[in-house]
C-alpha positions as a printed NumPy array, in Angstrom:
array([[  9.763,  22.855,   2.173],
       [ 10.682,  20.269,   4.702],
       [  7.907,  17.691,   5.582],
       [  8.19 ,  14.544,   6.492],
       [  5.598,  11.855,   8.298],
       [  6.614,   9.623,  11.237],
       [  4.071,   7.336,  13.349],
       [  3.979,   9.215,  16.962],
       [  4.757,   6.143,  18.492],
       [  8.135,   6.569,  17.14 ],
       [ 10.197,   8.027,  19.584],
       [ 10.979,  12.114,  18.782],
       [ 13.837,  12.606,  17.21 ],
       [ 16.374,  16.202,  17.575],
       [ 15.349,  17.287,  13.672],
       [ 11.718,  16.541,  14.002],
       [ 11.161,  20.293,  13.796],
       [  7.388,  21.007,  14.484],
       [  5.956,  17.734,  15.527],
       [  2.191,  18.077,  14.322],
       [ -0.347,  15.35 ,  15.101],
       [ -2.489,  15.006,  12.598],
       [ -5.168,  12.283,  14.049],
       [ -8.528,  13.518,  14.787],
       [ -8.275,  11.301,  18.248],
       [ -5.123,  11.027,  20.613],
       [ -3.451,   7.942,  20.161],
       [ -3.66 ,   4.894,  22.292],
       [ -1.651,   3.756,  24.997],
       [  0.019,   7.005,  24.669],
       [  0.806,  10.095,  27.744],
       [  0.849,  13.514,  25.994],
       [  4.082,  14.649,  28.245],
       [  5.879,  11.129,  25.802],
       [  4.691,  12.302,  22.219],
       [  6.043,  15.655,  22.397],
       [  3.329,  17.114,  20.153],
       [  3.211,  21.379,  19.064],
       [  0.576,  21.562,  17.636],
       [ -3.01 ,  18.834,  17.255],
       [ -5.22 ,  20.971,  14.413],
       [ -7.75 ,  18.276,  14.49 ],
       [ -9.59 ,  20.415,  11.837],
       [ -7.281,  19.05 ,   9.73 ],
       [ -8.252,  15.783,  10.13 ],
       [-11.228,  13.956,   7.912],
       [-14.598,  13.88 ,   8.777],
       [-16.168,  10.886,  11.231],
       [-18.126,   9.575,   8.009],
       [-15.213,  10.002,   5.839],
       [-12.997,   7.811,   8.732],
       [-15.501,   5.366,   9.171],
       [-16.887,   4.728,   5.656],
       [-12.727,   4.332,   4.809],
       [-11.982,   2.324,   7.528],
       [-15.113,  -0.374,   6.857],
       [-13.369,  -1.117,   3.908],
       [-15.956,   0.113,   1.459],
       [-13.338,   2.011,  -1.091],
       [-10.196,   2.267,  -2.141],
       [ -7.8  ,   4.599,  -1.275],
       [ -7.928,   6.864,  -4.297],
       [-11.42 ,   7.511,  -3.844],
       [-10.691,   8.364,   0.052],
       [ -8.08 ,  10.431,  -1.135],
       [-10.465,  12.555,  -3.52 ],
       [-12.942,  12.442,  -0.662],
       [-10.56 ,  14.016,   1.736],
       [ -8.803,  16.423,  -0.25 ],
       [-12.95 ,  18.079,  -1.11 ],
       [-12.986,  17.856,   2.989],
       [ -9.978,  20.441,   2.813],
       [-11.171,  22.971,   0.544],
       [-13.715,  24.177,   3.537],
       [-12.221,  27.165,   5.179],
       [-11.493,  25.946,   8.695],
       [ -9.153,  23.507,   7.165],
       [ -7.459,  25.057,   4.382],
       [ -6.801,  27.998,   6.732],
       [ -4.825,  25.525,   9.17 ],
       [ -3.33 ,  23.993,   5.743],
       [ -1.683,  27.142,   4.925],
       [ -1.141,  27.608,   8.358],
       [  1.308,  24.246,   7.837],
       [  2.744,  25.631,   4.54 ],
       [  4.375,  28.345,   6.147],
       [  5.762,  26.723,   8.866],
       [  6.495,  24.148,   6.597],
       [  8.978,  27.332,   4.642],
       [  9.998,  28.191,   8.452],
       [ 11.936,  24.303,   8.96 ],
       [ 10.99 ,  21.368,   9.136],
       [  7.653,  19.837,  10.139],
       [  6.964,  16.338,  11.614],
       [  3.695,  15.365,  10.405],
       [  2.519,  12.583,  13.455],
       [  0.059,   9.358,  12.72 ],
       [ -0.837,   6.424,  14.962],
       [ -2.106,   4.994,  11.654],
       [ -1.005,   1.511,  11.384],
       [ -0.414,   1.947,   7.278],
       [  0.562,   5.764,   7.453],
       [  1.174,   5.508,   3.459],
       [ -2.381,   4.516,   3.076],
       [ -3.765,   7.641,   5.17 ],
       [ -4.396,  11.184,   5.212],
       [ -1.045,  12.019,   6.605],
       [  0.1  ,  10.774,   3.609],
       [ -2.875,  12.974,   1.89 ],
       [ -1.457,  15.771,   3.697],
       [  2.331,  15.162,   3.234],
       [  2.122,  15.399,  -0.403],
       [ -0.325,  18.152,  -0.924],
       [  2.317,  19.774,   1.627],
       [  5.469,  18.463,  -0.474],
       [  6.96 ,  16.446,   1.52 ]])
């Protein structure tokens, strides 16, 4: 498989492959004709209490981590998961973040439970 993660404010590049954004909101500052975005499965994204309790700084990564991957085991998004797997066997797949620390984030979640 062929996954890799890129912050969408990174210009596209000819071997992104399928460009997938994988924030639950669009990013900032941004027009959707400039991000060249397939596909925006924002059931694949983690929950507003999950985002905020992370984001206030209450936990550590490793416990958002755990958090989010028990958030993926509902059906909606492991269905779009696999959905991502075999595209993922297709070529390659962009995985898109506005995330400031994307190796601190649930692309990154994502990107290795996808093995990139």
């Amino acid at each position: 498989m062929s996954v890799r993660l890129r912050r969408i404010y990174e210009p596209p590049e000819s071997d992104d492959g399928l460009r997938v954004l994988v924030d639950r909101l669009w990013p900032r500052g941004l027009a959707k004709d400039e991000a060249h975005v397939d596909e925006w499965p924002k059931g694949l994204t983690p929950s507003a209490e999950l985002r905020t309790w992370y984001h206030a700084g209450e936990g550590s990564y490793e416990e958002f981590r755990r958090r989010y991957e028990a958030e993926l085991d509902a059906p909606e998004a492991a269905g779009l998961l696999d959905g991502l797997r075999a595209s993922a066997r297709e070529g390659r797949v962009t995985l898109l973040t506005a995330s400031k620390r994307p190796q601190e984030s649930h692309a990154r979640v994502l990107l290795e439970l996808l093995g990139g």
